[in-house]
C-alpha positions as CSV (number, residue, x, y, z in Angstrom):
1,X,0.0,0.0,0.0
2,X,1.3,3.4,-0.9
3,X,1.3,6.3,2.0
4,X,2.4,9.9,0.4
5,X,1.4,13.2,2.1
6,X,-0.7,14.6,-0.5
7,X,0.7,17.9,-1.3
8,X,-1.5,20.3,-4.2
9,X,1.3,20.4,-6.9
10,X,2.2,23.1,-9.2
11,X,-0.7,24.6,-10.9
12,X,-1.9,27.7,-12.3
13,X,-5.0,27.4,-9.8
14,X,-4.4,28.8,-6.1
15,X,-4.1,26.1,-3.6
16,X,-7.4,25.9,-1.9
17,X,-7.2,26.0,1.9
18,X,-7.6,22.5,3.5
19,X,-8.8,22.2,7.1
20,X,-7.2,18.0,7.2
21,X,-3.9,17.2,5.5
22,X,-4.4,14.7,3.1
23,X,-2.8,11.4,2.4
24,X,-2.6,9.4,-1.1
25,X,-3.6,5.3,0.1
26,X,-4.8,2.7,-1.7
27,X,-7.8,1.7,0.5
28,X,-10.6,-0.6,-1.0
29,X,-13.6,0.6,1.4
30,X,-17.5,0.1,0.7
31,X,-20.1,2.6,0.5
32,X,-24.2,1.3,1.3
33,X,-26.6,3.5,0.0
34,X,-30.2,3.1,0.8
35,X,-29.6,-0.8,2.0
36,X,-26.8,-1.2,-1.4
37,X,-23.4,-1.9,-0.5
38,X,-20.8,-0.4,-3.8
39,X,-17.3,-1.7,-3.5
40,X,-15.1,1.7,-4.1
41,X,-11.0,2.4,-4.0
42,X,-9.7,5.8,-1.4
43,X,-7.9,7.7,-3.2
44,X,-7.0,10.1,-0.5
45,X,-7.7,10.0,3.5
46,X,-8.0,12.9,6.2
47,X,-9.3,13.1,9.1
48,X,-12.2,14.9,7.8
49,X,-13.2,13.2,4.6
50,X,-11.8,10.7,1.5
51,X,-11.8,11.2,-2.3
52,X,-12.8,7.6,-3.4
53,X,-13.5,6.2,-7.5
54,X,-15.6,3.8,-8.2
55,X,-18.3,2.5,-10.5
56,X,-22.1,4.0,-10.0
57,X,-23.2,7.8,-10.1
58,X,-24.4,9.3,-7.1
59,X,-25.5,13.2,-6.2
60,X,-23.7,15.9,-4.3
61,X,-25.7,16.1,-0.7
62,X,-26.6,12.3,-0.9
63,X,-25.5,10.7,2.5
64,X,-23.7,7.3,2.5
65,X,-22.1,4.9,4.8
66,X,-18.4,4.2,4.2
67,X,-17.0,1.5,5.8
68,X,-13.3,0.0,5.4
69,X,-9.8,-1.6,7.8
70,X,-7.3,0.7,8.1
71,X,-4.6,-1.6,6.8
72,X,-0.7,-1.6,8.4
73,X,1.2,-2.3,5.1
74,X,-1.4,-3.4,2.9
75,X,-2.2,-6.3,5.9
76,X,-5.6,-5.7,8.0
77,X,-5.0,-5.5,11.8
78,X,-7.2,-8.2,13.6
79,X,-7.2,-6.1,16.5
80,X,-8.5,-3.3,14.8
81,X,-12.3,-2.4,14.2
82,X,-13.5,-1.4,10.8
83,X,-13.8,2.3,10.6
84,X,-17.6,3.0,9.5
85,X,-19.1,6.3,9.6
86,X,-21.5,8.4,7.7
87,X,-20.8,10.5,5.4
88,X,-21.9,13.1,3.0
89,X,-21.3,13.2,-0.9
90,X,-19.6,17.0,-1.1
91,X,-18.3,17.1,-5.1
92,X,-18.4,14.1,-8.0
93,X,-16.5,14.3,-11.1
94,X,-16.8,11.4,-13.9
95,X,-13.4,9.6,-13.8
96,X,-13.2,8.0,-17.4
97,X,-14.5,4.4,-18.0
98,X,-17.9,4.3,-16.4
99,X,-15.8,5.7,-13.3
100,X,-16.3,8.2,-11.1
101,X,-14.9,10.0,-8.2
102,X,-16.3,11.5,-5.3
103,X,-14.9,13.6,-2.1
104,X,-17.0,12.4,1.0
105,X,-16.7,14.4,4.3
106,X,-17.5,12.4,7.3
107,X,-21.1,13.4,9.2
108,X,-19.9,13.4,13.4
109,X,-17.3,10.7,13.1
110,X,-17.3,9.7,17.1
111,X,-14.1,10.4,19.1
112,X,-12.8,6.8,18.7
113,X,-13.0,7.2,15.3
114,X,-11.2,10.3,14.9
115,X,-8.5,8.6,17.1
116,X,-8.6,5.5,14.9
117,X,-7.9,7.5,12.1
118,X,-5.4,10.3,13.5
119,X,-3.4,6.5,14.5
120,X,-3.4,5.1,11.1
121,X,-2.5,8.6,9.6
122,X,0.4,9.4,11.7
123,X,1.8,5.9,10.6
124,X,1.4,6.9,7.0
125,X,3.9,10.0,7.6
């Protein structure tokens, strides 16, 4: 699994103001909408939110519940609970081949969670 700080590169576009640092990972995760479960891939993880690609459509405001392990080295931690939380659909952009890609931010993540994920975040730095 590959763990990069995400850094916005050069552009001719001012960097946009990020309340979480994000991280590039690899992260297969699932989203279930209305009682649907869609098998998706994180592109990037904060503490806030994900970008994730995967196969169906959905619409900006649409709440979803994401689900996946946060993985040391690609390996799932037995001792570790799935993170699962709702969140809300905040941009979607079609991502070529019947893809798409969509940034989620997390709806009241509880404070376990946010541990859970601060955790697997500082061992991706």
């Amino acid at each position: 699994m590959l763990y990069l700080p995400h850094h916005e590169g050069v552009t001719q576009v001012p960097a946009q103001k990020r309340q979480h640092e994000r991280y590039l990972v690899r992260v297969s995760c699932e989203l279930t909408i209305s009682g649907q479960t869609l098998h998706a891939e994180m592109k990037n993880l904060s503490t806030g939110g994900a970008a994730i690609v995967f196969a169906r459509p959905l619409t900006v405001g649409e709440v979803v519940t994401v689900g996946f392990f946060l993985t040391q080295d690609g390996i799932e931690d037995a001792d570790r609970v799935p993170f699962e939380c709702a969140a809300s659909i905040r941009w979607l952009k079609p991502a070529g081949d019947q893809r798409y890609e969509a940034g989620l931010q997390f709806l009241s993540p509880s404070k376990q969670q946010r541990e859970l994920l601060r955790d697997f975040l500082k061992q991706a730095t």
